[in-house]
N, C-alpha and C positions, 0 to 999 in steps of 0.2 A: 431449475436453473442450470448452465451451463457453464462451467468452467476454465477459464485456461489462462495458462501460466506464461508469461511472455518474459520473465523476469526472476531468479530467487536470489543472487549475488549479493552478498553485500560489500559495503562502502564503494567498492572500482568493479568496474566492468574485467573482465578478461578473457583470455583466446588463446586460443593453441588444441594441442590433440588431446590430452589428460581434462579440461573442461567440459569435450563434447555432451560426457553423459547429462548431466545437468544443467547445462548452458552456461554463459558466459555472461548474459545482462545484468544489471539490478532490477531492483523491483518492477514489475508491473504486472496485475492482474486483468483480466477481463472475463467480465457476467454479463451474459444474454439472459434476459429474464424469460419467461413464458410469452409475454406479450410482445416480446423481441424488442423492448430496452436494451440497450447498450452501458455496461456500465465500465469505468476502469478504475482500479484502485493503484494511487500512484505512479508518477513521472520519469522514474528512472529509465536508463537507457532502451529496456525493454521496447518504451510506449511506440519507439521509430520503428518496430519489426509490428507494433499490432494496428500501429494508425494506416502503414504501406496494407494488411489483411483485409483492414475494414472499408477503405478506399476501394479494395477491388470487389468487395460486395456489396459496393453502391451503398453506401451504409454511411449519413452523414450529421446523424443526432447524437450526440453522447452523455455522460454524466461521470465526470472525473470529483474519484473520494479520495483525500488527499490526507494521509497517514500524520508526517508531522515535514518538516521543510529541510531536513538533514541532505545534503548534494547527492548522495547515491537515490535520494526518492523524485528529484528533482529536475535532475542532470537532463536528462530526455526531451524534457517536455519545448525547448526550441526547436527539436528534430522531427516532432510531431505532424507531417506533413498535413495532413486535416487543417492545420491550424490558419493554413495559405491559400485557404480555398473560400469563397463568400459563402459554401452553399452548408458548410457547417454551424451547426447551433451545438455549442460545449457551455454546460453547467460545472461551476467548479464548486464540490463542496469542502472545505476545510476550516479549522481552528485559526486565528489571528495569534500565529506563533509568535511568539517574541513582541509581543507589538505591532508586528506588521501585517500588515492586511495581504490577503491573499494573493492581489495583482500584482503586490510590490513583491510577495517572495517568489513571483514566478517572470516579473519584468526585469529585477535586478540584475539577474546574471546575463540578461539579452543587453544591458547595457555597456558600449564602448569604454574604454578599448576590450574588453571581456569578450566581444562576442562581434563578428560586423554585421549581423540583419536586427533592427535595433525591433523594441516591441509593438511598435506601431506599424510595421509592415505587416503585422498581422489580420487579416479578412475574417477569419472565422466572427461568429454573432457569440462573446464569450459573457455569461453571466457570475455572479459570483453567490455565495454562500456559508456564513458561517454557519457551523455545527454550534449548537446546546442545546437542542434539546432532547429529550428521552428516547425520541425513536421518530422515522419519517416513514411515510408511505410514496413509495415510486412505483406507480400501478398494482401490479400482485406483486410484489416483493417489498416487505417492510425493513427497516433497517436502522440498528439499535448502536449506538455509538458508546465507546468507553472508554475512559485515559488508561494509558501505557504510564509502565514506569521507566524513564528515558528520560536522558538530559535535553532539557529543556521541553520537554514533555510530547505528548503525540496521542493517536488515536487510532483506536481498534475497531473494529467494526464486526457484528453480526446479521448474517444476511437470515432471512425468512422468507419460505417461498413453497404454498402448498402442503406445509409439516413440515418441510426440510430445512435443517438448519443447517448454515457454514460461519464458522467464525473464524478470524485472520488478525492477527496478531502476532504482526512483525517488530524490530526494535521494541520489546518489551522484556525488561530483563526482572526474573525470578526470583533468584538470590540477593535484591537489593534494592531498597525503598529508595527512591526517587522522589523531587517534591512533586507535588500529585497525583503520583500514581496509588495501585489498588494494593492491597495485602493478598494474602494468597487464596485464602478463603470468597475475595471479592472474586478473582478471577476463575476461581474453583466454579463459584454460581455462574459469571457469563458465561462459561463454557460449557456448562452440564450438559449433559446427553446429545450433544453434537453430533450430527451425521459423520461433519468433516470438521478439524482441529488444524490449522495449518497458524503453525507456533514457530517463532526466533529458536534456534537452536545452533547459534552458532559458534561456540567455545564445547571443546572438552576439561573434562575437569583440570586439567595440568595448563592448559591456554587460561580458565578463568582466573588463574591464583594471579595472573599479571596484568586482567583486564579489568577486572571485578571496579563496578561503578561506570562502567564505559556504555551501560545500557542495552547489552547482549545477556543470554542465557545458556545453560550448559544444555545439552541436549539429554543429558540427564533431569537435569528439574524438570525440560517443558514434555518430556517423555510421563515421568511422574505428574504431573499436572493433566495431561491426558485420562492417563490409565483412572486416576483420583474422580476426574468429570465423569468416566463414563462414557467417552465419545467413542462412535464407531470407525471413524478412520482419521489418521492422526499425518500429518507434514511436516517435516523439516524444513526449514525456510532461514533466509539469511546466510547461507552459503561462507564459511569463514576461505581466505586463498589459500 
């Protein structure tokens, strides 16, 4: 599988000369599988720089995995240019956060006065999908879903593809049980022997003492959480400003 990072900021996007190293967007991932699936994890601002990439590689099938419905994961997804075209087919999978089903948390914020292109100008052929069950198959890549410890809860995802594992686990905070989420030893196992480990890590110890419960991890725990699994290459992700 192929990897790239279109997105690691959290909560707000930002810009200027001191972000260039690690970019400026929030979340968004993109996995090309073997069979040349298209996958993206998460709607934040990112998804506007990776929908303009895929647009110019003729490229108009996708399968958007949708973390949890928090604005930084979100935000993007009206800017999503694919979305205005008839010749895209997008599957969306995610959890029915809060009660709401998946179209409502991604039509709400396109609604007036919010926003002026309402959700119905949308072309794309958009399916929807919830997550529960233990694991899905999208051609050669299998993929194993898991709750985040985060307010108002979220999901993790492990990709399989070949022997190769990546696991991504953003907003999922270490140092503090959340209702739903896993204990440490739970995350210990999804993560075991990881190729790639790409973890929340975005409080230092001296930020967490003011955050702690807010659904962020130090980058000491998801550090130590790494080294613990065993994986072979390990991320920082969630970018604190």
């Amino acid at each position: 599988m192929l990897i790239r990072c279109w997105g690691a900021r959290g909560s707000i996007p930002v810009s200027g000369p001191k972000y260039l190293k690690y970019g400026g967007n929030t979340t968004c991932l993109e996995i090309i599988t073997k069979d040349n699936r298209v996958l993206i994890v998460d709607a934040g601002s990112g998804i506007r720089e990776a929908g303009n990439a895929l647009l110019a590689q003729d490229r108009h099938d996708y399968t958007l995995l949708l973390t949890h419905a928090h604005w930084d994961h979100i935000m993007g997804f009206p800017f999503f240019k694919p979305l205005y075209s008839s010749r895209t087919k997008l599957s969306v999978w995610g959890r029915a956060f809060v009660q709401k089903s998946i179209k409502n948390i991604l039509s709400r914020p396109m609604m007036a006065p919010n926003f002026p292109v309402d959700f119905s100008a949308i072309r794309a052929d958009i399916s929807y999908k919830n997550i529960c069950h233990d694991h899905y198959e999208l051609g050669a890549i299998k993929i194993f879903p898991t709750v985040l410890s985060h307010p108002n809860q979220g999901t993790g995802f492990k990709f399989v593809e070949d022997g190769k594992c990546f696991v991504f686990l953003t907003d999922n905070e270490l140092g503090y049980h959340h209702e739903g989420g896993l204990d440490h030893q739970q995350y210990l196992g999804f993560c075991r022997s990881a190729d790639l480990l790409i973890h929340d890590a975005e409080y230092n110890k001296d930020e967490y003492e003011k955050t702690r419960g807010w659904g962020h991890s130090t980058y000491d725990d998801a550090l130590n959480l790494a080294i613990e699994a065993g994986v072979k290459k390990f991320g920082l992700f969630h970018h604190n400003q």
